[in-house]
ZASE-529540 format. One line per field, with one value per residue: x, y, z of N, C-alpha, C, CB in turn; residue number from 1. Coordinates in steps of 0.2 Angstrom, whole numbers, plus 5000, padded with zeros to 4 digits. Glycine has a CB too. Layout:
BEGIN
n_X = (X, ...)
n_Y = (Y, ...)
n_Z = (Z, ...)
ca_X = (X, ...)
ca_Y = (Y, ...)
ca_Z = (Z, ...)
c_X = (X, ...)
c_Y = (Y, ...)
c_Z = (Z, ...)
cb_X = (X, ...)
cb_Y = (Y, ...)
cb_Z = (Z, ...)
bapa = (NUM, ...)
END
This chain:
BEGIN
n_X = (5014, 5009, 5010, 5004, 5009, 5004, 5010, 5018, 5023, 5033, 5033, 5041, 5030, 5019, 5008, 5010, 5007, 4998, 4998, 4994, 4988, 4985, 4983, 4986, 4985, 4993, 4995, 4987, 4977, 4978, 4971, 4976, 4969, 4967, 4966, 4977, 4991, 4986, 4993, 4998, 5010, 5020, 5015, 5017, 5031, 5037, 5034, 5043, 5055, 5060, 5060, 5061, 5049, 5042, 5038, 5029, 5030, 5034, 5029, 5034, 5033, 5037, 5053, 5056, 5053, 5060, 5070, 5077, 5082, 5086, 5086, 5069, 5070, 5073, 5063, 5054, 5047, 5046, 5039, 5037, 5025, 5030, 5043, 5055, 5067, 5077, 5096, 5099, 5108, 5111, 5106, 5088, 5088, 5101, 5098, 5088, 5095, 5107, 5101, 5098, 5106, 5113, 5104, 5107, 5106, 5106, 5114, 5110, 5097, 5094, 5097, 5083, 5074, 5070, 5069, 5055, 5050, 5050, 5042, 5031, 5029, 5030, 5039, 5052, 5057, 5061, 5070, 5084, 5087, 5091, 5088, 5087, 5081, 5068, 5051, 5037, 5029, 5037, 5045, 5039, 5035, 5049, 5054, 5044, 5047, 5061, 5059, 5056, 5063, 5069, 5061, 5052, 5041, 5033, 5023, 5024, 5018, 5013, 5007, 5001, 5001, 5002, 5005, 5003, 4997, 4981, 4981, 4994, 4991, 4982, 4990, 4998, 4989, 4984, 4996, 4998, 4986, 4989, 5001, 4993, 4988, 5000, 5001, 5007, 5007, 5002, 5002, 4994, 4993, 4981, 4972, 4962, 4946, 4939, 4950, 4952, 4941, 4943, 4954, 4955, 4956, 4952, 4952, 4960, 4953, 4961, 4963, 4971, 4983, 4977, 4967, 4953, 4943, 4942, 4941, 4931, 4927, 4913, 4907, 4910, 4903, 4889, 4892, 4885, 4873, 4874, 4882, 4891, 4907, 4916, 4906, 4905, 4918, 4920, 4910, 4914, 4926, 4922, 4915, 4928, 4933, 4924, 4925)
n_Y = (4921, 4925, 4920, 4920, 4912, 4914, 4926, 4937, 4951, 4962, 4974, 4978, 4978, 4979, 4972, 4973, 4964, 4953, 4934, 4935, 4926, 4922, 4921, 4926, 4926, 4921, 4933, 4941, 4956, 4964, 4971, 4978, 4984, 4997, 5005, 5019, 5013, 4999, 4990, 4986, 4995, 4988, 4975, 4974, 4976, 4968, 4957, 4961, 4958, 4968, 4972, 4958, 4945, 4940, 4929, 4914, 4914, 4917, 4914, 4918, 4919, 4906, 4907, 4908, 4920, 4922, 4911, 4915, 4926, 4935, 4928, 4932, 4945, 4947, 4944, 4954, 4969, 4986, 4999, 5011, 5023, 5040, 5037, 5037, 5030, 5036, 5044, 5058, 5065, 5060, 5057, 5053, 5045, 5037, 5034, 5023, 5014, 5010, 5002, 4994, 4987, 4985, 4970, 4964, 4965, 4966, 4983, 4983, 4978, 4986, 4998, 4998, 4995, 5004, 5016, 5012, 5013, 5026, 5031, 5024, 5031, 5048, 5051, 5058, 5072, 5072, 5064, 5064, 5074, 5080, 5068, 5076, 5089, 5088, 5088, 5084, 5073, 5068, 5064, 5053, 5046, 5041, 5036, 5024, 5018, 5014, 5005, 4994, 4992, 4980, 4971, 4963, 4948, 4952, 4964, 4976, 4987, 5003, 5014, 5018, 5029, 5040, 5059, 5061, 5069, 5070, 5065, 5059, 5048, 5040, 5037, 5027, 5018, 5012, 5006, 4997, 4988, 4985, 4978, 4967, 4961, 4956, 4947, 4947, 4949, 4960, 4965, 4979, 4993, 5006, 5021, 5024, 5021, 5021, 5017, 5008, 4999, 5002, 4993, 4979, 4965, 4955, 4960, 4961, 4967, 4974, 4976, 4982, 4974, 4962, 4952, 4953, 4952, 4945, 4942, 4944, 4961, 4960, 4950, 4951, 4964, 4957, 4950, 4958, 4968, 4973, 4985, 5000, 5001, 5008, 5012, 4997, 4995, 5004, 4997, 4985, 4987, 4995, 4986, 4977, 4987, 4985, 4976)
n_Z = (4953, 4970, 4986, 5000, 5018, 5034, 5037, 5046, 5056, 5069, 5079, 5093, 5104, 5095, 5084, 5069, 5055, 5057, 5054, 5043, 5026, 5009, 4993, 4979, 4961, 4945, 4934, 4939, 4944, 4958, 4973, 4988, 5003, 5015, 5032, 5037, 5043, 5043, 5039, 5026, 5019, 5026, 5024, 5009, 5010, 5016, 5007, 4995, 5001, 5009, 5021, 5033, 5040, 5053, 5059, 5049, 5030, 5014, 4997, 4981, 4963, 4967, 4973, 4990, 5001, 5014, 5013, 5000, 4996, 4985, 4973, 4973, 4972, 4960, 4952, 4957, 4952, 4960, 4969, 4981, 4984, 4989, 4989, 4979, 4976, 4967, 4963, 4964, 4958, 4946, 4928, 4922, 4912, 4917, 4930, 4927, 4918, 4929, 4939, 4929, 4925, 4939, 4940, 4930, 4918, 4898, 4888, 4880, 4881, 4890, 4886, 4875, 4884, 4890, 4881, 4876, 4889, 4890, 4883, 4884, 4896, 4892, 4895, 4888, 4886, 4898, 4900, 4899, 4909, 4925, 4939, 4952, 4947, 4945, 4944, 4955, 4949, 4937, 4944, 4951, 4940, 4933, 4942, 4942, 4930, 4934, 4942, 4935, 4924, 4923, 4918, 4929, 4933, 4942, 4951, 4963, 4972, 4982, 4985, 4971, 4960, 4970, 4972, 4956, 4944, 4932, 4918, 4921, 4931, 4923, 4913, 4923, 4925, 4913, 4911, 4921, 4918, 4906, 4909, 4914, 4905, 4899, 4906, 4916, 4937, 4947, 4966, 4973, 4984, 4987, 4992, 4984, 4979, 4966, 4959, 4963, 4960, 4945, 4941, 4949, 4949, 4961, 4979, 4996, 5011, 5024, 5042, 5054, 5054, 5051, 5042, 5035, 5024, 5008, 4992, 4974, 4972, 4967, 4971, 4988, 4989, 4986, 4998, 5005, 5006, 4993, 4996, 4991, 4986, 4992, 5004, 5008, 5014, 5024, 5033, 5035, 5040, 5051, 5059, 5064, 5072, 5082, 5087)
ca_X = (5010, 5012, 5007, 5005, 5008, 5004, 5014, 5018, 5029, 5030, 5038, 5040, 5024, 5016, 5009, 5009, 5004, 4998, 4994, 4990, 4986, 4981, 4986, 4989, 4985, 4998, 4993, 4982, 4980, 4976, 4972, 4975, 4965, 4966, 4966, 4983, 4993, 4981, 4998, 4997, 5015, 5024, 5016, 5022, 5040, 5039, 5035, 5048, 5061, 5065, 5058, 5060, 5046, 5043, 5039, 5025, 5032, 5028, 5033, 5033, 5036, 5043, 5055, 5053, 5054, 5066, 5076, 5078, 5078, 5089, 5081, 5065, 5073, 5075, 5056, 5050, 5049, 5046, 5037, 5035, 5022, 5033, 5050, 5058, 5074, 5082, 5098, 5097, 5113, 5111, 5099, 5082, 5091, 5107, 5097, 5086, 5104, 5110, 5096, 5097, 5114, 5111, 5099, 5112, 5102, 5113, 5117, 5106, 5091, 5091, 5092, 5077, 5067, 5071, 5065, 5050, 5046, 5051, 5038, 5024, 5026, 5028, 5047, 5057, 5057, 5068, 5075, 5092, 5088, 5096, 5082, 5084, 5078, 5060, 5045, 5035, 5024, 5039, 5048, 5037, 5036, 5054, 5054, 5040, 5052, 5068, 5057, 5053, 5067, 5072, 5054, 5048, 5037, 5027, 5024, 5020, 5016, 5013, 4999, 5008, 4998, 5002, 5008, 5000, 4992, 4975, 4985, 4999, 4988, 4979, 4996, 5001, 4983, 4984, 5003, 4996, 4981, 4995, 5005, 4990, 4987, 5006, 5003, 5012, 5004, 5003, 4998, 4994, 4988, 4978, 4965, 4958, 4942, 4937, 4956, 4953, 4938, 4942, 4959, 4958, 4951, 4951, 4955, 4958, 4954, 4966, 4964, 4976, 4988, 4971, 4963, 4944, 4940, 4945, 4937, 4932, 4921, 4905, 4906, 4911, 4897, 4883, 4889, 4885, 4869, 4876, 4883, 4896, 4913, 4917, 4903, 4907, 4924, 4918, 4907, 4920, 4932, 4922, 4915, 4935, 4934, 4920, 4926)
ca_Y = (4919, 4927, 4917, 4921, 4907, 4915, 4932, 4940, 4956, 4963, 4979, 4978, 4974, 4979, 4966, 4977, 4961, 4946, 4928, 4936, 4922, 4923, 4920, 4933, 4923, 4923, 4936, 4944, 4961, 4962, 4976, 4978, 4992, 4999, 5015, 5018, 5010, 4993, 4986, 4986, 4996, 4983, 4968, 4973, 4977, 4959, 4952, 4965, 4958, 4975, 4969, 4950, 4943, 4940, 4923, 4916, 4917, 4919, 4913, 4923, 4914, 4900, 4908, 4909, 4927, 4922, 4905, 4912, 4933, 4937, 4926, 4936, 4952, 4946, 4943, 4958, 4976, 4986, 5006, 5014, 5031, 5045, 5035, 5038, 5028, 5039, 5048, 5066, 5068, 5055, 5058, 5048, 5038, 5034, 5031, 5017, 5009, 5009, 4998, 4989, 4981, 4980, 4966, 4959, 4966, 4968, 4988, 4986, 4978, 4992, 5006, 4996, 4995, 5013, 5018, 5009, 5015, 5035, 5032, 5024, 5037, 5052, 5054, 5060, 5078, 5076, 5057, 5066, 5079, 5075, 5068, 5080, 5093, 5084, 5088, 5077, 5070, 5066, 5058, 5047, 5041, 5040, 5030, 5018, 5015, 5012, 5000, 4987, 4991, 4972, 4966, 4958, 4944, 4952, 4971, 4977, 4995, 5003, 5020, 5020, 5036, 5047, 5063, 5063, 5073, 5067, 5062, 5053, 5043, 5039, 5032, 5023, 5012, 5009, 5002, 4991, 4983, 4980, 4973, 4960, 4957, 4949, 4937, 4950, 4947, 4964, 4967, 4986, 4996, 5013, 5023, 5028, 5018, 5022, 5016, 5000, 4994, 5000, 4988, 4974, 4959, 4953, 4965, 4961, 4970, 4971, 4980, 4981, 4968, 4956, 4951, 4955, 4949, 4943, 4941, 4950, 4966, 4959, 4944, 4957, 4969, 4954, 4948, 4964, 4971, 4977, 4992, 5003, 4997, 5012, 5007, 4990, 4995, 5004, 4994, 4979, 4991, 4997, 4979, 4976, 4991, 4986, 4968)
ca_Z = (4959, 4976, 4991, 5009, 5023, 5042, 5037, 5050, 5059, 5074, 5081, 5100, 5107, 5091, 5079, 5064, 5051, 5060, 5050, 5033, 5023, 5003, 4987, 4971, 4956, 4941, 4928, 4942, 4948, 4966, 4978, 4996, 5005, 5022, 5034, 5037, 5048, 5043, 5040, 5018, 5015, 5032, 5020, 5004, 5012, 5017, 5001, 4992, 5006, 5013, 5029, 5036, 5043, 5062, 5059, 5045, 5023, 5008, 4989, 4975, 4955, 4966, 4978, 4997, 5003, 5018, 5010, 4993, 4995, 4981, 4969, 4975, 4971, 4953, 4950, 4959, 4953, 4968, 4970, 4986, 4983, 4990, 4990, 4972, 4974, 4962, 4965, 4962, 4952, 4940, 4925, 4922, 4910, 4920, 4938, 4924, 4916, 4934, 4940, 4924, 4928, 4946, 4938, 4925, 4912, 4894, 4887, 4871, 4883, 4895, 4880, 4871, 4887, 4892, 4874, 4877, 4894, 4891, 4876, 4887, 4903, 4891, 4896, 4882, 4888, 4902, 4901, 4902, 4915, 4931, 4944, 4956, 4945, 4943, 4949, 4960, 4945, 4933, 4947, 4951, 4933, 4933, 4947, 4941, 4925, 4937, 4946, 4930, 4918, 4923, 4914, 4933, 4934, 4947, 4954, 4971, 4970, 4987, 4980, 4965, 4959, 4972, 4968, 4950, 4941, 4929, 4914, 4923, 4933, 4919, 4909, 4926, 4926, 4908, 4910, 4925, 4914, 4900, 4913, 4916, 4898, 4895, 4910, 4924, 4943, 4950, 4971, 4975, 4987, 4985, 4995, 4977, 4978, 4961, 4956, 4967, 4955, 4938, 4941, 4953, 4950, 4969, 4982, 5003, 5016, 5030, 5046, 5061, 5052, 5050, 5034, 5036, 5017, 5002, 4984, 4968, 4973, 4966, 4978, 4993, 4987, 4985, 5005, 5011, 5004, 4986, 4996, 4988, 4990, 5002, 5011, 5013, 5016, 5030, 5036, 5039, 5045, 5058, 5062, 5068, 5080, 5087, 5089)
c_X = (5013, 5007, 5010, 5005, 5009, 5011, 5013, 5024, 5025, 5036, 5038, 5034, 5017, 5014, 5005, 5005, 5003, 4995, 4991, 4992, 4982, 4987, 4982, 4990, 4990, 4992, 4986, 4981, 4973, 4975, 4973, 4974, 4966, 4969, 4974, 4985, 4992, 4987, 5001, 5004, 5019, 5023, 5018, 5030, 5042, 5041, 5041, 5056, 5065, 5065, 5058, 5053, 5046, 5043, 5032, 5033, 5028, 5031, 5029, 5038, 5043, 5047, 5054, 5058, 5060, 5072, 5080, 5079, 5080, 5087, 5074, 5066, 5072, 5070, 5053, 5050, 5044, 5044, 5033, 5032, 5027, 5042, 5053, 5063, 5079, 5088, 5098, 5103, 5115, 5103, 5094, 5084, 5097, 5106, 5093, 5091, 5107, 5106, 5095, 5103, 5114, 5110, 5102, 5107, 5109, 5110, 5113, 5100, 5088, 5089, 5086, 5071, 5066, 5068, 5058, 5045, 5046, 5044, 5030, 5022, 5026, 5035, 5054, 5058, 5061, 5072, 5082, 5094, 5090, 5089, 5082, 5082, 5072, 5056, 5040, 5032, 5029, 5045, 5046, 5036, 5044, 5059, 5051, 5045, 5057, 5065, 5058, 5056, 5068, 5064, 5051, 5042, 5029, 5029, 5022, 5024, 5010, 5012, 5005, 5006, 4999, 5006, 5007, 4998, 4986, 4979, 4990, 4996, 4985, 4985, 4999, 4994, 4984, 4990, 4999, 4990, 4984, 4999, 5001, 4990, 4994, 5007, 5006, 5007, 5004, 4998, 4999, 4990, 4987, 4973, 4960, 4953, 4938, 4944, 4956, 4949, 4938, 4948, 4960, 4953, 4949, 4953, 4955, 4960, 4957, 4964, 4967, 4980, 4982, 4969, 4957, 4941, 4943, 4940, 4936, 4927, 4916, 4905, 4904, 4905, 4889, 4883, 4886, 4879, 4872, 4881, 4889, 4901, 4917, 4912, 4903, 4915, 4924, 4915, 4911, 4926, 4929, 4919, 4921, 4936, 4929, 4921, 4929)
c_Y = (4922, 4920, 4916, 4916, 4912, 4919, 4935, 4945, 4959, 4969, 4982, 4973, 4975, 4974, 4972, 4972, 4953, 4941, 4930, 4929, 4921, 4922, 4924, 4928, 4925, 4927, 4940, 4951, 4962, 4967, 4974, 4986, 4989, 5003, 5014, 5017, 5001, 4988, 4983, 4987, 4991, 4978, 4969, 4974, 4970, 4955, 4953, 4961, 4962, 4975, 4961, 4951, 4941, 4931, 4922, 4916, 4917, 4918, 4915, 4920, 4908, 4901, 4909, 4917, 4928, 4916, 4910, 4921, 4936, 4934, 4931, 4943, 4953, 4946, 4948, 4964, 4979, 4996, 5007, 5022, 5035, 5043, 5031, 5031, 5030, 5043, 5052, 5069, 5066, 5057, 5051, 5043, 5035, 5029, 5024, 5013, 5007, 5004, 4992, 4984, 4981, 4972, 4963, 4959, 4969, 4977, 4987, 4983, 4983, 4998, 5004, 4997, 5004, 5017, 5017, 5012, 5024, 5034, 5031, 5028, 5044, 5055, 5057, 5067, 5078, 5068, 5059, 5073, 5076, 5075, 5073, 5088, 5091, 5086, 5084, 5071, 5067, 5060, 5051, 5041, 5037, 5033, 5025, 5014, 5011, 5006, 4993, 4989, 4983, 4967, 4961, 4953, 4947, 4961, 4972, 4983, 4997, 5012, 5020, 5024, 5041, 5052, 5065, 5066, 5069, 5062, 5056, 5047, 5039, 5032, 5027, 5017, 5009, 5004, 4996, 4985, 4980, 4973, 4964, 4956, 4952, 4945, 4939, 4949, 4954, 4964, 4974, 4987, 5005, 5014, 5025, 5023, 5017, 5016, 5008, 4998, 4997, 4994, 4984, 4971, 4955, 4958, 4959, 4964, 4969, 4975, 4977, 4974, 4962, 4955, 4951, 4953, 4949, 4943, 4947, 4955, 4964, 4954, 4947, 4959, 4962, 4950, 4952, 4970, 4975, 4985, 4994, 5000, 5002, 5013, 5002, 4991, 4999, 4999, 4987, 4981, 4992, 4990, 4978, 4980, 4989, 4980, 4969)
c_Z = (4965, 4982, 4997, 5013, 5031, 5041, 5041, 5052, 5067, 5077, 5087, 5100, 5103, 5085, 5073, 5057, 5056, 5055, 5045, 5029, 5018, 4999, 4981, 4967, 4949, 4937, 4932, 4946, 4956, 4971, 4987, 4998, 5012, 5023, 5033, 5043, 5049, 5042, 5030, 5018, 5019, 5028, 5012, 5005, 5012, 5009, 4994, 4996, 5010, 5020, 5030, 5040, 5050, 5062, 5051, 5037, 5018, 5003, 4985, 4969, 4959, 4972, 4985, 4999, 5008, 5019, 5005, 4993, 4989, 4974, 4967, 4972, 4962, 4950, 4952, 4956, 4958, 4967, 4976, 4985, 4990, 4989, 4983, 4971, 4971, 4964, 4960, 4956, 4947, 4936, 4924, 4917, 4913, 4926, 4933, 4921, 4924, 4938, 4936, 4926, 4932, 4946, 4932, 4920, 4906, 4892, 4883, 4875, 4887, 4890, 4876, 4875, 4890, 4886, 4878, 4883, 4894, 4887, 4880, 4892, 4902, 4894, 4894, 4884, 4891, 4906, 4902, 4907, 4921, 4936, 4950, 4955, 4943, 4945, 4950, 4954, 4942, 4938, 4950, 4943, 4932, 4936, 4949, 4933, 4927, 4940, 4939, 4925, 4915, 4920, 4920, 4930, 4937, 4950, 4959, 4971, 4975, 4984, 4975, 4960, 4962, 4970, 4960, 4948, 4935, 4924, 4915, 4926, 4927, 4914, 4914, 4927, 4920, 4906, 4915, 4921, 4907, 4902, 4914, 4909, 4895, 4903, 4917, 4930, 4946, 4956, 4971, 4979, 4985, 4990, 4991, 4978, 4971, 4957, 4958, 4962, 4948, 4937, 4943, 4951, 4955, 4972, 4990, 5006, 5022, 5036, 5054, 5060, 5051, 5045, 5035, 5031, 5013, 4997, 4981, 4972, 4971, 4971, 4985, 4993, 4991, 4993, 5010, 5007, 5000, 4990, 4991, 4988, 4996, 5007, 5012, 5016, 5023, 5035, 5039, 5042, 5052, 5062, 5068, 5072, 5083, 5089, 5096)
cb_X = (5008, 5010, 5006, 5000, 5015, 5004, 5013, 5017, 5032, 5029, 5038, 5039, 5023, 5018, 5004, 5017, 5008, 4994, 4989, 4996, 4986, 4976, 4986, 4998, 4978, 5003, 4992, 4980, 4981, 4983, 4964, 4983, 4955, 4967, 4964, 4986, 4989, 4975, 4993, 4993, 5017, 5021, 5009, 5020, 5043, 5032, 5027, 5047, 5065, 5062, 5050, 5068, 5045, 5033, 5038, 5021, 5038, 5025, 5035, 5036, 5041, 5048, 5057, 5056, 5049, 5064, 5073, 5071, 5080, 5094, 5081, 5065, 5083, 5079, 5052, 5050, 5049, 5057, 5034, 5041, 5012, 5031, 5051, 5061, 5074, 5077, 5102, 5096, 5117, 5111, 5100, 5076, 5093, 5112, 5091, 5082, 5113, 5112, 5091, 5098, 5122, 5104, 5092, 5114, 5096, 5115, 5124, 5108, 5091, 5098, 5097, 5077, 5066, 5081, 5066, 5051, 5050, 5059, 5039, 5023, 5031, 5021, 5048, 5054, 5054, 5065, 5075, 5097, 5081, 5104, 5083, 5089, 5082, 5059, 5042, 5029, 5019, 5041, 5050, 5031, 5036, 5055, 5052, 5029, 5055, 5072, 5048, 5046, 5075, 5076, 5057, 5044, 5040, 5030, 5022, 5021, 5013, 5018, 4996, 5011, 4992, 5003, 5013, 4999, 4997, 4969, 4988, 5003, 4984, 4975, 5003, 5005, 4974, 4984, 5012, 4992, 4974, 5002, 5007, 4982, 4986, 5017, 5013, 5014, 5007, 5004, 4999, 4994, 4990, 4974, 4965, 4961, 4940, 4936, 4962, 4951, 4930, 4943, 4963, 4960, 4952, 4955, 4949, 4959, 4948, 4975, 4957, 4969, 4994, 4966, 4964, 4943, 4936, 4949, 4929, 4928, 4921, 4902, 4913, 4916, 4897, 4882, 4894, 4896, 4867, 4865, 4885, 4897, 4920, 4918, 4897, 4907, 4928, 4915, 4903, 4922, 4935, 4916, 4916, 4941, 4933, 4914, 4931)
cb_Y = (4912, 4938, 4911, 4925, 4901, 4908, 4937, 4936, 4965, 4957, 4984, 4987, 4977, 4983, 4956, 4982, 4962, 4945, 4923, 4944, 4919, 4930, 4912, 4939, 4923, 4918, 4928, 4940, 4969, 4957, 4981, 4975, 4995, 4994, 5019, 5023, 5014, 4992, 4979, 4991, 5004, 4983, 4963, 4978, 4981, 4954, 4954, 4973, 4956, 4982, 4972, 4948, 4940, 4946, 4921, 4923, 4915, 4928, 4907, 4932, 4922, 4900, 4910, 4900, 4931, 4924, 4897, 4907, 4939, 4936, 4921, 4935, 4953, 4941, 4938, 4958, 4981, 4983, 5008, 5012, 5032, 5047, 5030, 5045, 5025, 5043, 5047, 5071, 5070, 5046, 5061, 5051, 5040, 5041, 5037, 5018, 5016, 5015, 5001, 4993, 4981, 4982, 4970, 4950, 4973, 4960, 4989, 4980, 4973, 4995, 5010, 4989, 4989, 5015, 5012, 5003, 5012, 5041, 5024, 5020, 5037, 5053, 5052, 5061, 5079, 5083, 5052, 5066, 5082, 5079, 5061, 5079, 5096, 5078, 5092, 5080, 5073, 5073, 5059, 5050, 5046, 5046, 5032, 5021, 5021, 5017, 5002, 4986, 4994, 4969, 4960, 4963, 4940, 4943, 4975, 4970, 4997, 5000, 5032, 5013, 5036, 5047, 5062, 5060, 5079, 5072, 5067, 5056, 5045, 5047, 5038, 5026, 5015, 5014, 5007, 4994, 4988, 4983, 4976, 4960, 4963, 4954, 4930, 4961, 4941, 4970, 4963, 4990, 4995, 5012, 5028, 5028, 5020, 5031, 5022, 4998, 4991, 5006, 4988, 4975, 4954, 4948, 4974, 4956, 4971, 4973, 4982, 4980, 4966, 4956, 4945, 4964, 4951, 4937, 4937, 4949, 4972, 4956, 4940, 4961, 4972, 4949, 4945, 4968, 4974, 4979, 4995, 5010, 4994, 5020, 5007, 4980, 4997, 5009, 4994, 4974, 4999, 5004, 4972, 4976, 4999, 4987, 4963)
cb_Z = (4959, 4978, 4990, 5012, 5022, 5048, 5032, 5053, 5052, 5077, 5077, 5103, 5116, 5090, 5081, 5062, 5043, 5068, 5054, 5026, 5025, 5003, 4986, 4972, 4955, 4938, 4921, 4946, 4941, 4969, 4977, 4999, 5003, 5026, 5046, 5035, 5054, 5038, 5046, 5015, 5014, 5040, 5020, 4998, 5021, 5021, 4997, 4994, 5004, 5010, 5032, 5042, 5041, 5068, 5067, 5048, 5021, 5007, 4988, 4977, 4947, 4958, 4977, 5003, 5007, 5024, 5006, 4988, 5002, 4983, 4972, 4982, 4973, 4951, 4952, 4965, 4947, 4971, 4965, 4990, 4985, 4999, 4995, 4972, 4972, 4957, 4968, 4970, 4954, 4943, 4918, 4921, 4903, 4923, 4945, 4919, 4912, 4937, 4941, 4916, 4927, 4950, 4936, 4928, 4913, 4884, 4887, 4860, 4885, 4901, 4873, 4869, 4894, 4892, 4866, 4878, 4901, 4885, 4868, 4890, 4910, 4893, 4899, 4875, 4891, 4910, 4893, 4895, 4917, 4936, 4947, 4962, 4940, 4945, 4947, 4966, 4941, 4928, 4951, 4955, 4925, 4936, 4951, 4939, 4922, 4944, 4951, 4928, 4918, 4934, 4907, 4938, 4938, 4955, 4950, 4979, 4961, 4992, 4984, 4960, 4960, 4976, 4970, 4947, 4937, 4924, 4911, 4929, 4938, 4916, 4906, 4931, 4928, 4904, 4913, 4930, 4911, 4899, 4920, 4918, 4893, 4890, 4906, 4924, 4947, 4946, 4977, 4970, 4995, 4977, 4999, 4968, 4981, 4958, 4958, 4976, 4958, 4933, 4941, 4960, 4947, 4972, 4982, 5006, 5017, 5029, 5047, 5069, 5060, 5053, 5029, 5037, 5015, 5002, 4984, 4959, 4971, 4959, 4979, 4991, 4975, 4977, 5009, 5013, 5008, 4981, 5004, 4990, 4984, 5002, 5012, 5006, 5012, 5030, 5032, 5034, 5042, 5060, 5056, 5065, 5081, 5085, 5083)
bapa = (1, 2, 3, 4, 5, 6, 7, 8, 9, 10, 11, 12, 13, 14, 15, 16, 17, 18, 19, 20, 21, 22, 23, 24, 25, 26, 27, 28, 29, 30, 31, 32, 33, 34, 35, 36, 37, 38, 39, 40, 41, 42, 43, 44, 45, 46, 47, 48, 49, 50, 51, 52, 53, 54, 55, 56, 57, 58, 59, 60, 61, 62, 63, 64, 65, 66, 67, 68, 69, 70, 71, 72, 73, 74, 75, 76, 77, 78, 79, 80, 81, 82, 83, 84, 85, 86, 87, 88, 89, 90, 91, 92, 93, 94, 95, 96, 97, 98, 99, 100, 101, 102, 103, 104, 105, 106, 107, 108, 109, 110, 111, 112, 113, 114, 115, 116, 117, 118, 119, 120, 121, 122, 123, 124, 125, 126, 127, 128, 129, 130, 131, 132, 133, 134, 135, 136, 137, 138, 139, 140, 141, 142, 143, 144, 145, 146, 147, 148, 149, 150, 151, 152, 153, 154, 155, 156, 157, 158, 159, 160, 161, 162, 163, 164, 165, 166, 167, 168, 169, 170, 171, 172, 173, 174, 175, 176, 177, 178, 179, 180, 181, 182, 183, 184, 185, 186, 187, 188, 189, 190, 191, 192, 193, 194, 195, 196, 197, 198, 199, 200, 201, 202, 203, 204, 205, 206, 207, 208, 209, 210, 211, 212, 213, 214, 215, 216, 217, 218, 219, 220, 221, 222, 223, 224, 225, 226, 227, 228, 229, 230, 231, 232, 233, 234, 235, 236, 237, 238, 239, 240, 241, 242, 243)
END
């Protein structure tokens, strides 16, 4: 379970997420939409601990984001779209072992889940290529692998498609809908609109650091004249400019 209390940052005289407040059901997968800039990859940094809050927190399977951050670390895996993590002169099996024991994982669980994960993301090929011989698509697998060798609780995956190709995308929605099926909580953002309602069972809309709406898309849809969901997402986006 994730839960937001009056999440807040602030960068100068910019409030980039002001008083987000909502709750990410265990075993639930969860979109967050908005333009860019609405403040989405600044609130999963938070929830990840890679950025402290301005004031406002948030607990996740229990721990508090800024009592407990290390704890927090240990339930989360963690994918930022463009920002691999991987270094380049370690192969795609070494940079997943090397994240493994960061995470006080044992030597026979890391090469079991490492198995497991080459098999699901189709990465036998070049599991012992060195990452910085990769091309953008296989790094990003590479890089969703390194994130959840340690078997999280909970995922927060910031576009965690981009840069894929059909196939790929296709094997990283099917791992997410697994992930729900054994109990995992995953929040993501996407501008894929198609990608937001074949996988989310709730979504909220954010704009300018604000939360504009919460609930499943049918709910959403039936407050707002059945539209599309990229027309209701317009539609309550531009509301907040016009406010």
């Amino acid at each position: 379970m994730i839960e937001l209390f009056n999440l807040s940052k602030r960068f100068g005289n910019l409030n980039a997420v002001h008083s987000l407040s909502f709750t990410v059901r265990k075993g639930e997968i969860f979109g967050l939409i908005g333009e860019n800039g609405a403040g989405k990859t600044t609130t999963l940094r938070m929830l990840a601990t890679m950025l402290s809050p301005t004031s406002g927190t948030a607990v996740l399977s229990g721990y508090d984001i800024v009592k407990e951050p290390e704890k927090v670390r240990g339930k989360v895996g963690i994918l930022f779209g463009g920002e691999s993590g991987l270094y380049d002169r370690l192969t795609v099996a070494e940079n997943i072992r090397y994240f493994g024991e960061l995470n006080d994982i044992s030597i026979d669980e890391i090469n079991e889940r490492t198995k497991m994960l080459a098999d699901t993301f189709g990465m036998n090929d070049f599991l012992h290529k060195r990452a910085g011989k990769l091309s953008k698509g296989m790094r990003q697998k590479a890089a969703f692998a390194r994130a959840i060798i340690h078997n999280p609780d909970i995922l927060l995956l910031d576009e965690p498609t981009t840069g894929l190709d059909v196939s790929a995308i296709r094997e990283v929605q099917n791992f997410i809908l697994e992930q729900k099926r054994q109990g995992k909580t995953v929040l993501f953002s996407s501008h894929t609109m198609s990608e937001i309602e074949k996988l989310c069972d709730r979504i909220a809309i954010i704009h300018k650091g604000k939360l504009v709406a919460i609930g499943t898309i049918d709910e959403l849809r039936q407050q707002n004249q059945n539209l599309s969901l990229e027309e209701l997402f317009v539609r309550l986006v531009g509301e907040e400019h016009e406010a």
